[in-house]
C-alpha positions as CSV (number, residue, x, y, z in Angstrom):
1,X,-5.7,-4.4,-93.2
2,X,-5.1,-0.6,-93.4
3,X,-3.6,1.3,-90.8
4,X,-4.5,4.3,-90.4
5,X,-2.3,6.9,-88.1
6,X,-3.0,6.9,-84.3
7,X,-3.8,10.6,-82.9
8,X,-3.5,11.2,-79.0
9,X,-6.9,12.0,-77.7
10,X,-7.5,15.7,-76.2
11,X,-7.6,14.2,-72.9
12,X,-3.7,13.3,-72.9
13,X,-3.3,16.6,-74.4
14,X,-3.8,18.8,-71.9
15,X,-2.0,16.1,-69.4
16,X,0.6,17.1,-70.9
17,X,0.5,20.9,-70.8
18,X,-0.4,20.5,-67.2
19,X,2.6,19.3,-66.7
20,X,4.8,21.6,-68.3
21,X,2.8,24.0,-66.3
22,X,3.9,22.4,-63.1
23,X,7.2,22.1,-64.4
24,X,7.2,26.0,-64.6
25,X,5.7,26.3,-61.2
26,X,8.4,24.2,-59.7
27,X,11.1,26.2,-61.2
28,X,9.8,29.3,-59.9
29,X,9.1,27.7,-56.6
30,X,12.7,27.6,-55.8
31,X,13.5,30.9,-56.9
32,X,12.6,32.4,-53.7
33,X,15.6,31.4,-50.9
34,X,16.7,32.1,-46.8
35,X,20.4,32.6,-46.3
36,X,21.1,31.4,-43.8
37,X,18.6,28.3,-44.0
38,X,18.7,27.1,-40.8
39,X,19.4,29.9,-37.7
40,X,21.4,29.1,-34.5
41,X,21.7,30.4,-31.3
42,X,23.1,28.5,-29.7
43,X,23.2,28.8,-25.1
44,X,21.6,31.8,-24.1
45,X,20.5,33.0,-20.5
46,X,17.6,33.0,-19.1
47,X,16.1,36.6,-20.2
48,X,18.8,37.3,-22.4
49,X,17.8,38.4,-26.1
50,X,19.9,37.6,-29.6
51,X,18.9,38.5,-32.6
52,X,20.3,37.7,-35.8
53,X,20.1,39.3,-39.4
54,X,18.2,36.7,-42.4
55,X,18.7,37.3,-46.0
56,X,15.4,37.1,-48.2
57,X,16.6,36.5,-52.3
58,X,14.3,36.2,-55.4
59,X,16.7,34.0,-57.4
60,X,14.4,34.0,-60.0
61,X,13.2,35.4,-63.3
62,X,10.4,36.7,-62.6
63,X,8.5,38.7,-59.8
64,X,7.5,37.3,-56.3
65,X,5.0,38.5,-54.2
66,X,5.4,37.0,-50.4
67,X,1.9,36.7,-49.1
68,X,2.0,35.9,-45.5
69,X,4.5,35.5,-42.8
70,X,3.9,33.2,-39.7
71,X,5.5,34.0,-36.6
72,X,7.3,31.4,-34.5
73,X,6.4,30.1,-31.4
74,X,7.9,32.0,-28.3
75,X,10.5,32.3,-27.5
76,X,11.5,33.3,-31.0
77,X,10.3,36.7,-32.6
78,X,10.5,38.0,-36.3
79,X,10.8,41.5,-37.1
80,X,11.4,43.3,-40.4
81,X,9.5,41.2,-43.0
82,X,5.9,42.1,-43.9
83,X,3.9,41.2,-47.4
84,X,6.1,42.7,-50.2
85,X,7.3,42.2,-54.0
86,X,10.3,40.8,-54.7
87,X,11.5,41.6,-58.2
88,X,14.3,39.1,-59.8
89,X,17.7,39.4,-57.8
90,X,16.3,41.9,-55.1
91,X,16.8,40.9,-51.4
92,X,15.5,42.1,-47.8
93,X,17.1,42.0,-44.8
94,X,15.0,40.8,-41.7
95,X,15.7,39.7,-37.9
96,X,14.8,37.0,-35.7
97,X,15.4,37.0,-32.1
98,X,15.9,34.6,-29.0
99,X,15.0,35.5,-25.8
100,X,14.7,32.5,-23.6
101,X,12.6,31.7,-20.7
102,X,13.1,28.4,-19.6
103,X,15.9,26.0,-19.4
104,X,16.7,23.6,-21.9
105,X,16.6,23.3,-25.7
106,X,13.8,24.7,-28.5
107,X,13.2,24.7,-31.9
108,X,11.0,27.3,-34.2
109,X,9.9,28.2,-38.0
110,X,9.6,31.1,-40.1
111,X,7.0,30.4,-42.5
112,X,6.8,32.3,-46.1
113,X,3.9,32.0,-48.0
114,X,4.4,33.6,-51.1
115,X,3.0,33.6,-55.1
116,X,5.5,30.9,-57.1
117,X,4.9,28.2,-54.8
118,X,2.0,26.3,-52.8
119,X,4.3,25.3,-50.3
120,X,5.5,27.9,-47.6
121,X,9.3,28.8,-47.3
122,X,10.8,27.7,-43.9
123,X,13.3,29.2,-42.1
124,X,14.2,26.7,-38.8
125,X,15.7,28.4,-35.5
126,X,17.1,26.5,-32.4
127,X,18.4,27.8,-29.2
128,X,19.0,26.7,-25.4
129,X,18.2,28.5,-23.0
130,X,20.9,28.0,-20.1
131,X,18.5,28.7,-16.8
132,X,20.1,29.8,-13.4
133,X,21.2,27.3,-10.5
134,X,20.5,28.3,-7.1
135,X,22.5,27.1,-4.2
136,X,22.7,27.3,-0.8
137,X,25.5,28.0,2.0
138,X,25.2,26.2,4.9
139,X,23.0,23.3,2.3
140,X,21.6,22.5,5.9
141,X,20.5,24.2,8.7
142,X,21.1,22.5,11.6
143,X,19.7,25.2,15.5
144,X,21.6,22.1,17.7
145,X,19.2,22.6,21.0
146,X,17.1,25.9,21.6
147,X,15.3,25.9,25.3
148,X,11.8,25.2,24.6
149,X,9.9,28.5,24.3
150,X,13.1,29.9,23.1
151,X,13.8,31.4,19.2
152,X,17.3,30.8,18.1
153,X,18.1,32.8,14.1
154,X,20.6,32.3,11.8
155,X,21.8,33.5,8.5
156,X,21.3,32.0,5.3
157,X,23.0,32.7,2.0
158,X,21.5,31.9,-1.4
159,X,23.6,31.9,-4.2
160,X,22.6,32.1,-8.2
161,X,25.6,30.8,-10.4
162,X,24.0,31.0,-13.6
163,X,21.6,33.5,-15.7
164,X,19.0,35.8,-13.8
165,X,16.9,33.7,-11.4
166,X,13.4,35.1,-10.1
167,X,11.9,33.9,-7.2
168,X,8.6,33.8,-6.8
169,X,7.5,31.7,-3.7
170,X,8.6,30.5,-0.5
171,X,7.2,28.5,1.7
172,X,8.2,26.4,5.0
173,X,7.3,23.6,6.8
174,X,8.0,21.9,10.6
175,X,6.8,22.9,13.9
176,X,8.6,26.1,15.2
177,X,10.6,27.2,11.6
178,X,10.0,30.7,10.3
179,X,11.9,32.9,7.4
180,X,12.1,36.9,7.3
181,X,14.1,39.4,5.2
182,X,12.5,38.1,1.9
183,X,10.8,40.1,-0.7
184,X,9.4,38.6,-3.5
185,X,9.6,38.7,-6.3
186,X,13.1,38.6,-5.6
187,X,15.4,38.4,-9.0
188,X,18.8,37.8,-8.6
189,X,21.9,38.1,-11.5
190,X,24.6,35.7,-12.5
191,X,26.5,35.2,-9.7
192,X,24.4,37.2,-7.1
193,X,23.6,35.9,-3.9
194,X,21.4,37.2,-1.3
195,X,21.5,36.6,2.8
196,X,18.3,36.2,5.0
197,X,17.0,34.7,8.4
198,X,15.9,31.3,9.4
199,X,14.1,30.9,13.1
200,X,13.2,28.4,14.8
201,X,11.2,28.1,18.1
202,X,11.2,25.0,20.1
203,X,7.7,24.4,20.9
204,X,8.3,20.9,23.0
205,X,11.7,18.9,23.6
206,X,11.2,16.4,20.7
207,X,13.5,16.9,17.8
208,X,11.9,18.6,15.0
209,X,12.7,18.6,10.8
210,X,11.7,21.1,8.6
211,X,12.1,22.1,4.5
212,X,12.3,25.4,3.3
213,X,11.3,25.5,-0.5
214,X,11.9,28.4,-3.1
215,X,10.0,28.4,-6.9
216,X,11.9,29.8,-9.6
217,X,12.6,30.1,-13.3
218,X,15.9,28.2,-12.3
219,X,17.2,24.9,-13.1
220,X,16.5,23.4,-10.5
221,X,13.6,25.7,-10.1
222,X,12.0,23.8,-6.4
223,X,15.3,24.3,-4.6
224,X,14.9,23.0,-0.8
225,X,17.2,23.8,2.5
226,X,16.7,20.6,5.4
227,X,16.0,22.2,8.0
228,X,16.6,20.1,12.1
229,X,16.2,21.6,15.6
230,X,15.6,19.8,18.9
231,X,14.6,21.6,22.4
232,X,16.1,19.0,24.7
233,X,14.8,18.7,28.2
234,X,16.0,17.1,31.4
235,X,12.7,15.8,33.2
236,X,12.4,13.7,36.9
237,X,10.5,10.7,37.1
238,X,8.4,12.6,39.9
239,X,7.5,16.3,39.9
240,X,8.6,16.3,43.8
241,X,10.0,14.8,46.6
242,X,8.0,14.1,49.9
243,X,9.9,12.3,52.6
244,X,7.2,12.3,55.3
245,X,8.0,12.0,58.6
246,X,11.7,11.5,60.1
247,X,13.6,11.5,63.2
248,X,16.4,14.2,63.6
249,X,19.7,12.5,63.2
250,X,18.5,9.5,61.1
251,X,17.8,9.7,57.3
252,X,15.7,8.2,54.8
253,X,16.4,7.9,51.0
254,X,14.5,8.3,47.8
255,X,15.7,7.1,44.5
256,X,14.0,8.5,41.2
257,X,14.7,8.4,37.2
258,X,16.6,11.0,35.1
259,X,15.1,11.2,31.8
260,X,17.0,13.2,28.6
261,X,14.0,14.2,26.1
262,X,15.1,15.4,22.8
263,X,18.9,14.8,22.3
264,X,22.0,13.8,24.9
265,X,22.3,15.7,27.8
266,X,25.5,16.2,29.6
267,X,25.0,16.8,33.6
268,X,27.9,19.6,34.5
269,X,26.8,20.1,38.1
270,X,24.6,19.1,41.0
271,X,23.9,21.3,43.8
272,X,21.3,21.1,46.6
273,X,20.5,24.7,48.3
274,X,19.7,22.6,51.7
275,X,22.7,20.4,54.0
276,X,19.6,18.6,54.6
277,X,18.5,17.2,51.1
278,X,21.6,15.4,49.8
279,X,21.7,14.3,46.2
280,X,23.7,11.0,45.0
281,X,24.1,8.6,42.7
282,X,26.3,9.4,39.5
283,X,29.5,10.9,39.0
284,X,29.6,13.8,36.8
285,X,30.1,15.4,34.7
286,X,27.5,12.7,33.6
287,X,25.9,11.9,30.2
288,X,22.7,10.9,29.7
289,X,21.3,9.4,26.4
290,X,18.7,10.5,24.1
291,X,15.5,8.7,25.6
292,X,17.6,7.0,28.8
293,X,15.9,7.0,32.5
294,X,19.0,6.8,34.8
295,X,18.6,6.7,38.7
296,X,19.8,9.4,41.3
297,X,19.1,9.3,44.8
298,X,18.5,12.2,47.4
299,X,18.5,11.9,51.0
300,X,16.5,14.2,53.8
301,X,18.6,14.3,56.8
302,X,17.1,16.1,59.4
303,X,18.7,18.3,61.8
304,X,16.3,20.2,63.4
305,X,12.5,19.1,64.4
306,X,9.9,20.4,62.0
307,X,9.4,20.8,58.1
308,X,11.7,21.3,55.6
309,X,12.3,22.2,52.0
310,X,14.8,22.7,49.4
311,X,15.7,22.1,45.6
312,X,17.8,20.4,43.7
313,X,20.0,21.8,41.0
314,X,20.7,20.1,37.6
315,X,22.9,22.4,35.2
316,X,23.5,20.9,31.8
317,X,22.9,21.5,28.2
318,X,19.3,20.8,28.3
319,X,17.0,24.0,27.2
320,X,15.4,23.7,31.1
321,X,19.0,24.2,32.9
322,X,19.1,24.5,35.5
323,X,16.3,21.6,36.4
324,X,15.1,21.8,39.6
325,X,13.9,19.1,41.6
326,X,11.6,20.1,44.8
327,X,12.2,18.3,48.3
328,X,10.5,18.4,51.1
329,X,10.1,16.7,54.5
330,X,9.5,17.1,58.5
331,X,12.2,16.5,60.8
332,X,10.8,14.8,64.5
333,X,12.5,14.4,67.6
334,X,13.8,11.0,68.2
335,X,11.4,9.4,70.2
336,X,10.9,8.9,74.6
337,X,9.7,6.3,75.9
338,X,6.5,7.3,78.7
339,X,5.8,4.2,81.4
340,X,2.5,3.9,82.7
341,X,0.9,2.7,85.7
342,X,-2.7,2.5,86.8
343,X,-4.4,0.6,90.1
344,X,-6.7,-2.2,89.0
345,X,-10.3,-1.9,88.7
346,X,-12.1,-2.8,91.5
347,X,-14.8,-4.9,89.4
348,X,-13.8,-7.9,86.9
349,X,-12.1,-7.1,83.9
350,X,-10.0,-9.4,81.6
351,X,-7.4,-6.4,80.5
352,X,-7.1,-2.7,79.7
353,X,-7.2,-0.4,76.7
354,X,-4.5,3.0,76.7
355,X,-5.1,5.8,74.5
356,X,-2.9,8.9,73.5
357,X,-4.1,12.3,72.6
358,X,-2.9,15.9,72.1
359,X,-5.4,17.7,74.3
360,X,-7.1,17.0,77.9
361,X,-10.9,16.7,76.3
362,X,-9.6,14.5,73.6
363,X,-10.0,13.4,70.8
364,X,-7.5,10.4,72.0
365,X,-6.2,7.3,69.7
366,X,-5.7,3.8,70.9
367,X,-2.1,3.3,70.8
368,X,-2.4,-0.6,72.3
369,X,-2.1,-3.5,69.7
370,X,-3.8,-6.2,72.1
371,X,-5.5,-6.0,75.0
372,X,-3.6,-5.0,78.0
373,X,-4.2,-7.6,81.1
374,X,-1.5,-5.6,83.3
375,X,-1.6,-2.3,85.1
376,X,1.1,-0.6,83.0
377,X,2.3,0.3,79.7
378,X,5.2,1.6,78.1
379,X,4.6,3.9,74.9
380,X,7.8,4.0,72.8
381,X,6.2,6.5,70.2
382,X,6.3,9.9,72.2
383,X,7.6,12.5,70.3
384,X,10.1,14.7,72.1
385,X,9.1,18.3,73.0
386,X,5.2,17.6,72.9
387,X,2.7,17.2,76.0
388,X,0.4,14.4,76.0
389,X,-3.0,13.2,77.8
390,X,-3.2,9.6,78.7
391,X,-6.3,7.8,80.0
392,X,-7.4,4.0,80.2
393,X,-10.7,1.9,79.9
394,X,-11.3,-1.2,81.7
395,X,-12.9,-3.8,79.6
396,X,-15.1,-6.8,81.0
397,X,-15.4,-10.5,79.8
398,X,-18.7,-9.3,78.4
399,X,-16.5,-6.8,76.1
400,X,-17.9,-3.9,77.8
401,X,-15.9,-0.7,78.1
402,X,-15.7,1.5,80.7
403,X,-15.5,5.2,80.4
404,X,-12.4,6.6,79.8
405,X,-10.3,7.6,82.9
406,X,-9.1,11.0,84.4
407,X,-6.8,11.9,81.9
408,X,-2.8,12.5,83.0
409,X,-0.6,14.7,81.0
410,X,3.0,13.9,80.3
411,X,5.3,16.8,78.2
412,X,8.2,15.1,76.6
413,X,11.5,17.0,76.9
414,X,13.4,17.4,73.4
């Protein structure tokens, strides 16, 4: 058999130049070169800017054109580098910046398009920002007890230890808490700190939490302050005293609850504006607990006949000192004792009924239990310094009444 040289087709031919073409393209590819490759910032404050110089070098033998330059992402910039010719061994100079505006770490890329090379150029940046950290002094705010109806305000200090902070919002919540002497936006520097007003209002005696909140571009950019209040009151367990009826120179006693609302209440004092209302029943200065009932007695003692009123005083540290408890009662004379005699009726009866009034025409109260089968009666109920009319009705076995008798008057002496 004859053999007969082997030729490679046309095909594998111009393989072959396309890839020494490629070859070539590679080579020019990496002719075009960043220094520095990769550019660091490093920590940078909030609203800070740094910018830093890059080195653009054709390293190779033959011209580059750079097409197109893509930006990076914010919060990097690129300045100085536009579409250009870059002959063999000629450089430009061109800046990238860092201007942070959050906290935390970011990356970016430069990206070179240019003519030797299908693949862009890319030029990395990383950065941190460092973001501010607000603070507070007191961290708490704590009114202690404000007399309901009352506003108490106090000062409170913010305090931004790192890079520039800007607040934007702030809002509050609980009953009765308020804030004033805030502008916003308010922007404060590294190390700044600013002073402003909390109130609070007590609106009832229960104890009351609150939060005041601040937005920012800082770390911890929803920075809260606990706010706490209480308006503590001292109530009775009834809104007044009524001891009714008494005789001069005896006494009657009433015993009632205490009640601290809203925190502990410490009783300094009790003083009654009347000798004739006495208060008792603890030993102060006294101490009531949040939420107790504890009982105190007042007495009426009478000296004189007729009404009388006074108040009791409760100073303490409750918002409603000095509480006042109202009294009131009537003094009587002690009683007399009236004996009465009649003559029988001259027709059958089985007993008589006695009755007592005010005035001569009546209107007159029976003031016998049972019916009376004597001729006399003794009332032990008469009131001294008051005049009475007295009359009596017969009363048959049928239980018919007769008509009331000629009334007698009788005036009591004190």
């Amino acid at each position: 058999m004859n053999l007969r040289p082997c030729h490679p087709p046309i095909w594998l031919a111009v393989y072959l130049l396309s890839a020494f073409f490629l070859q070539v393209n590679s080579y020019a590819a990496t002719s075009l070169v960043v220094n520095p490759t990769v550019v660091r910032f490093g920590s940078l404050n909030i609203g800070q800017t740094k910018t830093l110089p890059v080195v653009l070098t054709n390293t190779g033998t033959i011209p580059v054109n750079v097409l197109d330059v893509t930006a990076p992402a914010s919060p990097f910039r690129i300045s100085g580098l536009a579409a250009l010719t870059l002959s063999p061994g000629q450089s430009t100079t061109f800046s990238v910046s860092f201007q942070p505006n959050i906290g935390g770490a970011v990356t970016g890329k430069v990206l070179i398009s240019n003519s030797t090379s299908t693949t862009p150029l890319t030029l990395t940046l990383y950065g941190t920002g460092v973001a501010g950290m607000l603070s507070a002094n007191p961290k708490s705010v704590n009114f202690g007890i404000v007399a309901v109806g009352s506003t108490k305000t106090l000062s409170q200090v913010i305090v931004n230890a790192a890079s520039q902070v800007t607040i934007s919002k702030v809002s509050v919540t609980g009953a009765g808490f308020t804030f004033s002497g805030l502008s916003l936006p308010l922007t404060l520097g590294a190390g700044q700190s600013y002073t402003f007003s909390i109130s609070f209002t007590a609106k009832t005696s229960a104890s009351v939490t609150g939060v005041l909140s601040m937005i920012s571009n800082a770390q911890n950019s929803t920075f809260r302050i606990s706010l706490s209040g209480s308006g503590a009151t001292l109530t009775f367990g009834t809104p007044a005293l009524f001891f009714g009826y008494v005789p001069v120179g005896s006494s009657k006693t009433f015993t009632y609850m205490l009640q601290a609302n809203g925190s502990d209440i410490v009783i300094s004092s009790v003083v009654s504006n009347s000798p004739e209302f006495v208060p008792a029943g603890i030993t102060l200065p006294f101490t009531i607990k949040r939420g107790w009932r504890i009982p105190f007695s007042v007495s009426f003692k009478p000296q004189l006949a007729g009404k009388a009123s006074g108040k009791i005083s409760f100073v303490s540290n409750a918002t409603n000192s000095p509480s006042l408890q109202v009294a009131s009662g009537v003094g009587i004379a002690a009683h007399h004792k009236v004996v009465l005699q009649w003559a029988p009726s001259v027709s059958a009866v089985v007993g008589y009924n006695i009755f007592r009034g005010r005035y001569a025409a009546g209107p007159f109260a029976k003031i016998n239990s049972v019916l009376d089968r004597n001729t006399s009666f003794i009332d032990g109920a008469a009131l001294g310094g008051r005049t009475y009319f007295y009359v009596i009705t017969a009363v048959s076995s049928r239980g018919l009444q007769s008509r009331y008798s000629a009334p007698v008057q009788v005036t009591i002496p004190q």
